[in-house]
C-alpha positions in Angstrom: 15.0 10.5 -19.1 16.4 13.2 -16.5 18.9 11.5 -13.9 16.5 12.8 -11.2 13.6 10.9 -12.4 15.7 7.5 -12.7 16.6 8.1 -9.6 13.3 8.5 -8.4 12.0 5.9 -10.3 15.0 3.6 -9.2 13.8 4.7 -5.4 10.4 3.3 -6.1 11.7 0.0 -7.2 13.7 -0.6 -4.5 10.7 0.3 -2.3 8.8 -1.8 -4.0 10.8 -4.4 -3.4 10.8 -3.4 0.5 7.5 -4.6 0.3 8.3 -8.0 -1.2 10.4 -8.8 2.1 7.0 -7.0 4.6 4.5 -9.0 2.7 6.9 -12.5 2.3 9.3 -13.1 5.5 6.6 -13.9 7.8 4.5 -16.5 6.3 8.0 -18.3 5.0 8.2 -18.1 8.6 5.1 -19.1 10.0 6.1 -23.1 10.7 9.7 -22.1 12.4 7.5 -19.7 14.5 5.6 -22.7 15.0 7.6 -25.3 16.2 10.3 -22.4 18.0 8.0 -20.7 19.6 4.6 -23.1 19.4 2.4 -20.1 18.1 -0.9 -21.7 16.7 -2.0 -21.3 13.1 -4.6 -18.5 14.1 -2.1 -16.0 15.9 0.4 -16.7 12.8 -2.6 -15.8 10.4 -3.2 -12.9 12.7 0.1 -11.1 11.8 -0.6 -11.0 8.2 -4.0 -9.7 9.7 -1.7 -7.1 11.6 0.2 -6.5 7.9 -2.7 -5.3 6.2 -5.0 -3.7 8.6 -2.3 -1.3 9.2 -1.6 -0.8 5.7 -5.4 -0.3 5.7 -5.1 2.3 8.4 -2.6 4.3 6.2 -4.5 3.8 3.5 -7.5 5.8 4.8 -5.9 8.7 6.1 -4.4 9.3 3.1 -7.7 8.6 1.3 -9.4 11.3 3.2 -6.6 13.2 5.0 -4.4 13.4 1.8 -4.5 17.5 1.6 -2.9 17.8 5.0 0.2 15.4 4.3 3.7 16.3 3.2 3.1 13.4 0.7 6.7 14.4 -0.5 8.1 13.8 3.3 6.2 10.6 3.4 7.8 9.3 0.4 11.3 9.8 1.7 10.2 8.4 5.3 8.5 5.3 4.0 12.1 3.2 3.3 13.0 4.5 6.9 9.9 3.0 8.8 10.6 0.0 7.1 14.4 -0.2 8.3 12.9 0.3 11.9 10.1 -2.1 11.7 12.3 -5.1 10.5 15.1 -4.4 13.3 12.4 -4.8 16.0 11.3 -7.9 14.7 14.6 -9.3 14.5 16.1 -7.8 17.5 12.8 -8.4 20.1 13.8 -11.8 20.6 17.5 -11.4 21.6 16.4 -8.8 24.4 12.9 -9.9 25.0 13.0 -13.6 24.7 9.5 -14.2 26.8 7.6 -12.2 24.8 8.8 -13.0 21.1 5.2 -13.1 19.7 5.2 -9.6 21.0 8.0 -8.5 19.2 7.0 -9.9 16.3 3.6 -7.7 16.2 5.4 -4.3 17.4 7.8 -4.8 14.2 5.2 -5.8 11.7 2.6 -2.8 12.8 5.9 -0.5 11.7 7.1 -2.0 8.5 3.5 -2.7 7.6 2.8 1.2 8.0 5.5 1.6 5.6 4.7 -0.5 3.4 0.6 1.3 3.5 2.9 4.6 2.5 4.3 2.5 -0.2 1.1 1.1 -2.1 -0.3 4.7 -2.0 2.6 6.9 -2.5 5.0 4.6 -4.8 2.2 4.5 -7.7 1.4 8.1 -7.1 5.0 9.0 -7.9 5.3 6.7 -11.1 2.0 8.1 -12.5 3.3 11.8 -12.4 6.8 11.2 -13.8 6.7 12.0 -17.5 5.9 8.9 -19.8 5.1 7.5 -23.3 2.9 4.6 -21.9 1.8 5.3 -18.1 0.3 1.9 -18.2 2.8 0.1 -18.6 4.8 2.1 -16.4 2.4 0.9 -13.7 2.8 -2.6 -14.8 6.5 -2.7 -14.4 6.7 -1.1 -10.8 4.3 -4.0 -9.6 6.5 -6.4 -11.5 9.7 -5.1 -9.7 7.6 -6.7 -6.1 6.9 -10.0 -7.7 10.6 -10.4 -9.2 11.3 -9.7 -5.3 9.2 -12.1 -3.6 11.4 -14.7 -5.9 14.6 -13.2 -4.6 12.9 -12.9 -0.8 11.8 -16.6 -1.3 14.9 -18.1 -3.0 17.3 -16.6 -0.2 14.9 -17.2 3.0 15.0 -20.9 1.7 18.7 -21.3 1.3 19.4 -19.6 4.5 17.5 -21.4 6.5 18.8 -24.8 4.8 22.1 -23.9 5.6 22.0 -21.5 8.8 18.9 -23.4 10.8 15.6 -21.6 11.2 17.4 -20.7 14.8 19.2 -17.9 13.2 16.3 -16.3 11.2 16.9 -13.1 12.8 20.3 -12.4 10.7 17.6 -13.1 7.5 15.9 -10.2 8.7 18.4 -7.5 9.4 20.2 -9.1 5.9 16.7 -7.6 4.4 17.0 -4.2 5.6 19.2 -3.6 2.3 16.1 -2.9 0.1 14.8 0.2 2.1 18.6 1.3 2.8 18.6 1.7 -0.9 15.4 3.3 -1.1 16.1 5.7 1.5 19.5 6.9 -0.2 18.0 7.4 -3.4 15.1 9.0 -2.5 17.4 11.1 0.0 18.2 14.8 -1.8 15.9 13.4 -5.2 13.4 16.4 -6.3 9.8 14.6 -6.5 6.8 14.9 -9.3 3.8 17.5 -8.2 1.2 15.1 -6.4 -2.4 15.8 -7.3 -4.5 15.8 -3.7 -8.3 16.6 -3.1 -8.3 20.3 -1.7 -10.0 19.2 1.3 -11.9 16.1 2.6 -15.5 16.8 1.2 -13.8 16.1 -2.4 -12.7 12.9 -1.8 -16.3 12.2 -0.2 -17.8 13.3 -3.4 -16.0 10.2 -5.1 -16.7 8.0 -3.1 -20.7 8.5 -3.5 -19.5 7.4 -7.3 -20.6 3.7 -8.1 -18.1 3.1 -10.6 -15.2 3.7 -7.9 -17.0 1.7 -5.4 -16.9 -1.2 -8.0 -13.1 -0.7 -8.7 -12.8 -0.4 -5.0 -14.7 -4.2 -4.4 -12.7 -5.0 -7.6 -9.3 -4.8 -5.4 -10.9 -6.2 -2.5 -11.6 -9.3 -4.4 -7.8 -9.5 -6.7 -6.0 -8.6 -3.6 -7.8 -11.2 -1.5 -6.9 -13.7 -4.4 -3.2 -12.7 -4.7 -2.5 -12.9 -0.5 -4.1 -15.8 -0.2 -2.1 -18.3 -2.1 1.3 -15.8 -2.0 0.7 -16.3 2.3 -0.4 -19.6 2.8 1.3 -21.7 0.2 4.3 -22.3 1.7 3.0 -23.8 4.9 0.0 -25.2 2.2 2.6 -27.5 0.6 4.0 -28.4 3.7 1.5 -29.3 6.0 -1.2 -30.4 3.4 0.8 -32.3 0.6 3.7 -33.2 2.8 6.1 -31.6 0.2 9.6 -31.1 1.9 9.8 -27.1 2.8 13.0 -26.6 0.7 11.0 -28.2 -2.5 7.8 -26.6 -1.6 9.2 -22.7 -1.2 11.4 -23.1 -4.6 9.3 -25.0 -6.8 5.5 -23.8 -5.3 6.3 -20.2 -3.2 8.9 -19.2 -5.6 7.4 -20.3 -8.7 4.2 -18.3 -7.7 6.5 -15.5 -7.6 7.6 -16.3 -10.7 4.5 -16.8 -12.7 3.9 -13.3 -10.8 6.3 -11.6 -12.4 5.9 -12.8 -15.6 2.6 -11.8 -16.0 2.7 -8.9 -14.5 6.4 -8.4 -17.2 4.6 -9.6 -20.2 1.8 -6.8 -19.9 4.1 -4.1 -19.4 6.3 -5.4 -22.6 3.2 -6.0 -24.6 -0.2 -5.7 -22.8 -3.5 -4.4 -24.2 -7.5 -4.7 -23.4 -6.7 -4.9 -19.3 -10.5 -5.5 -19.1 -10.1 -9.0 -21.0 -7.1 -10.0 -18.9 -8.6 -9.1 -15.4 -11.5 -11.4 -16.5 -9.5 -14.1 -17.8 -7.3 -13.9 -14.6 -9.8 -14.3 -12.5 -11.5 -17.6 -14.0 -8.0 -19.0 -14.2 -7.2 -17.9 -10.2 -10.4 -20.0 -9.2 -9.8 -22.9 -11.1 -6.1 -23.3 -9.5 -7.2 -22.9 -6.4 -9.8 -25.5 -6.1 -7.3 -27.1 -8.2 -4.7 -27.0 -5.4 -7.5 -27.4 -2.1 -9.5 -30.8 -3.8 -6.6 -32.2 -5.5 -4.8 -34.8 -3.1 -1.6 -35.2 -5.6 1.6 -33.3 -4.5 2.4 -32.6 -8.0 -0.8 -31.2 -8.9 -1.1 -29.3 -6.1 2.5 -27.3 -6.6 1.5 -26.5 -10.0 -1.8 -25.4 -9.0 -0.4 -23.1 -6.9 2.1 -21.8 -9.0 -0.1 -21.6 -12.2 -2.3 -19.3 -9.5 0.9 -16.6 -9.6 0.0 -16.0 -13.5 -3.4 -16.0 -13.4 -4.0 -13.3 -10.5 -0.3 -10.8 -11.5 -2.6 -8.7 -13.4 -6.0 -8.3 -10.8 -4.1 -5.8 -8.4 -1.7 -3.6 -10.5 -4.4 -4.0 -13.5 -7.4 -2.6 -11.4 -5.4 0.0 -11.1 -5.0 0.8 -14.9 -8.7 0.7 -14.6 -9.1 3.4 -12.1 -6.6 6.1 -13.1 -8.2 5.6 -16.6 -12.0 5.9 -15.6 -11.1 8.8 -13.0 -7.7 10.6 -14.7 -8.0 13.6 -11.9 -8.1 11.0 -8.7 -4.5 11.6 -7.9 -3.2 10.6 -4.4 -6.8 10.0 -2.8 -7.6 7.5 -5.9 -4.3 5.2 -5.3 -4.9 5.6 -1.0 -8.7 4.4 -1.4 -7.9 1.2 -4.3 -5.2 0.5 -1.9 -8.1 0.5 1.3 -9.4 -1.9 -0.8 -6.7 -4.3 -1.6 -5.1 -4.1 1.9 -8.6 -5.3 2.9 -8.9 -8.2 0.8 -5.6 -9.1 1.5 -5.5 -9.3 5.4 -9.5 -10.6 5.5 -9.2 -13.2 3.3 -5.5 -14.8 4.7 -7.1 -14.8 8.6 -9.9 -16.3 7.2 -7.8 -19.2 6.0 -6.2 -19.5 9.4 -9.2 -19.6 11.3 -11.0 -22.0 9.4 -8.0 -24.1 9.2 -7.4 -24.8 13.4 -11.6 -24.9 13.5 -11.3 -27.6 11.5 -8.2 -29.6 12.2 -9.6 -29.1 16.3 -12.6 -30.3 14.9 -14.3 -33.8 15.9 -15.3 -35.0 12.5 -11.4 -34.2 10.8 -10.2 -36.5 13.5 -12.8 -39.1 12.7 -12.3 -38.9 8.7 -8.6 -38.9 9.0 -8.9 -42.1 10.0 -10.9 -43.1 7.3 -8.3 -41.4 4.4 -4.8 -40.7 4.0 -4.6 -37.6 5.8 -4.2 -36.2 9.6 -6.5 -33.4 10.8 -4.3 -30.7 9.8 -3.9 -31.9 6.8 -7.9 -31.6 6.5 -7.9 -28.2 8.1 -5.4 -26.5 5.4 -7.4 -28.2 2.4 -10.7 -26.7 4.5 -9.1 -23.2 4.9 -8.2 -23.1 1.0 -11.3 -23.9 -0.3 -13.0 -20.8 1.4 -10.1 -18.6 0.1 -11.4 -20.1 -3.4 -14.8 -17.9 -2.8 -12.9 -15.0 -3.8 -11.6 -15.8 -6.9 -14.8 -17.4 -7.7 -16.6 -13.7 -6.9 -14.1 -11.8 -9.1 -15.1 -13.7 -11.9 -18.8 -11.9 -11.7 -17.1 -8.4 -11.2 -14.5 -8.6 -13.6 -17.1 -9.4 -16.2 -19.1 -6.7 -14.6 -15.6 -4.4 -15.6 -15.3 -5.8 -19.1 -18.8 -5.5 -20.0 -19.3 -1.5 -18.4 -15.9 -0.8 -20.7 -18.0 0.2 -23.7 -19.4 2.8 -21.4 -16.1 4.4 -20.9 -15.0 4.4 -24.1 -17.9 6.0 -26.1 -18.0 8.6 -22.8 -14.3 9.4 -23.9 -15.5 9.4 -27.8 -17.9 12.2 -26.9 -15.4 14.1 -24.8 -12.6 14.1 -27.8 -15.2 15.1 -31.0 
């Protein structure tokens, strides 16, 4: 391989892993925002909300926009909006210490733009550097995030054991070393060619295509299912199964990262027949999580939520195989409009969680039934707000068999095409 692509390739990673710390360091957060700053369970669930509907936003100008972007200039400035982003959020509440919850929105809305840029451009730039096996080339980008959710989770949890959730603000600017990275290896690299529609009525013309549509809802439905458990489970374990916080992030938030990255490791090493595994995933996502919401045994529950990691590391990155195989020619606008739907799934599905769990914890019959069982309203209301998020693994199941079974489709299409 040319020094230039490593580097590039190298500069991808460590974006990638950028996005580990924009997607992770808030909801590790979301219970010392809570008793610091008493910020209810709805405006915490509403910056992961924040997170992806800007990430959205990117998303779709790129999707339809993509012709008119510099998409080389936007690789190199994605690592530097994500620098800027995390030292608002830290700083804001040194200068600004009135208005923290604002700060804490300003910063995310930047380093979640950045991290938009990196969903759409990061695979773009893996897929055009020269390859033996593009697939698993894909695999092992996405497996680079999950190996650094572990990292972000394993550090946010000593640090605040040792330094006091007081001083998360150092845990943030400490962070900014993933996008430094990225920015100097990106800085004087020479970039792949990025296919883009010519102009905006092409990318139209795709999306009147049913197949794309269904990868599209596909996305929606895995990233909904990853988010979910990778946001709330921290405060999950805490809140619901009264497992200490330290225990809970290493052995439950962690170990979902884990699982993560060994699924999504494994199919890069020796993955085959995605269509089988996204089907497989899904079944096993929705038995962990009603696993984890119905099951009242702290054990149970942690491993239920971990086991979740493994069974939903392929439904993002894996969809993805899907698409650049069914549509080859999709280029930038094809990785911007799967991301749409991802970043959809994945901020819908979190706030959902959140409101349904203060509806219910507020709600008149928790107080009255946690008098009746061994649990307080809250407790009721994260159980509650978990079992909806199990609708969307449930969902996937149905599409991902819908995928599997439409693969012979494809393949005698591409049988034709080759005799």
């Amino acid at each position: 391989m040319k020094n230039n692509d490593l580097r590039v390739k190298l500069g991808c990673y460590a974006t990638n892993v950028s996005m580990s710390v924009i997607g992770n360091l808030s909801p590790v957060l979301f219970l010392t925002f809570r008793s610091l700053y008493n910020i209810s369970f709805s405006l915490l669930g509403l910056l992961v909300l924040i997170n992806f509907v800007t990430q959205l936003i990117v998303d779709l100008i790129f999707s339809f926009f993509s012709h008119r972007i510099n998409a080389h200039a936007a690789v190199k400035m994605t690592p530097v909006l994500t620098i800027i982003g995390l030292l608002v959020y830290a700083l804001w509440p040194f200068v600004f210490k009135n208005s923290v919850y604002v700060g804490l929105v300003i910063g995310s809305i930047i380093f979640s733009a950045s991290s938009g840029l990196s969903e759409v451009l990061m695979s773009s730039v893996v897929a055009a550097l020269p390859s033996d096996n593009p697939e698993r080339e894909m695999s092992k980008l996405h497996s680079i995030y999950a190996w650094g959710v572990v990292g972000v989770i394993l550090i946010s949890t000593l640090y605040l054991l040792v330094f006091k959730s007081e001083n998360w603000q150092w845990l943030a600017l400490f962070f900014t070393i993933a996008p430094l990275t990225a920015a100097v290896l990106f800085f004087g690299a020479r970039l792949p060619k990025l296919e883009t529609p010519e102009k905006a009525s092409g990318a139209g013309k795709m999306l009147r295509d049913k197949d794309l549509l269904l990868c599209v809802l596909a996305i929606f439905l895995g990233g909904a299912s990853e988010c979910t458990m990778s946001q709330w489970s921290s405060s999950y374990l805490e809140q619901a199964l009264g497992i200490p916080k330290i225990w809970g992030d290493i052995f439950g938030v962690a170990l979902f990262a884990v699982m993560l990255g060994i699924g999504r490791t494994l199919y890069a090493k020796r993955g085959k027949n995605i269509e089988k595994t996204l089907f497989y995933g899904a079944c096993g996502a929705a038995v962990c999580y009603l696993t984890a919401s119905l099951v009242n045994v702290p054990v149970i529950g942690l491993i239920a939520c971990a086991l979740t990691g493994l069974c939903v590391s392929m439904l993002w990155p894996g969809t993805l195989i899907v698409v650049a195989d069914r549509f080859p020619k999709g280029g930038v606008f094809i990785y911007a409009i799967m991301a749409a739907g991802g970043d959809l799934g994945a901020s819908v599905s979190p706030q959902l969680v959140g409101i349904v769990a203060d509806a219910v914890s507020a709600s008149g019959w928790a107080q009255s039934l946690s008098q009746s069982i061994a649990l307080t309203p809250d407790q009721i209301g994260m159980k509650a707000g978990l079992l909806v998020g199990s609708l969307f693994a449930i969902a996937a199941i149905f599409v991902f068999l819908y995928v599997l079974v439409s693969k012979r489709k494809y393949s005698d299409a591409n049988k034709l095409l080759n005799e």
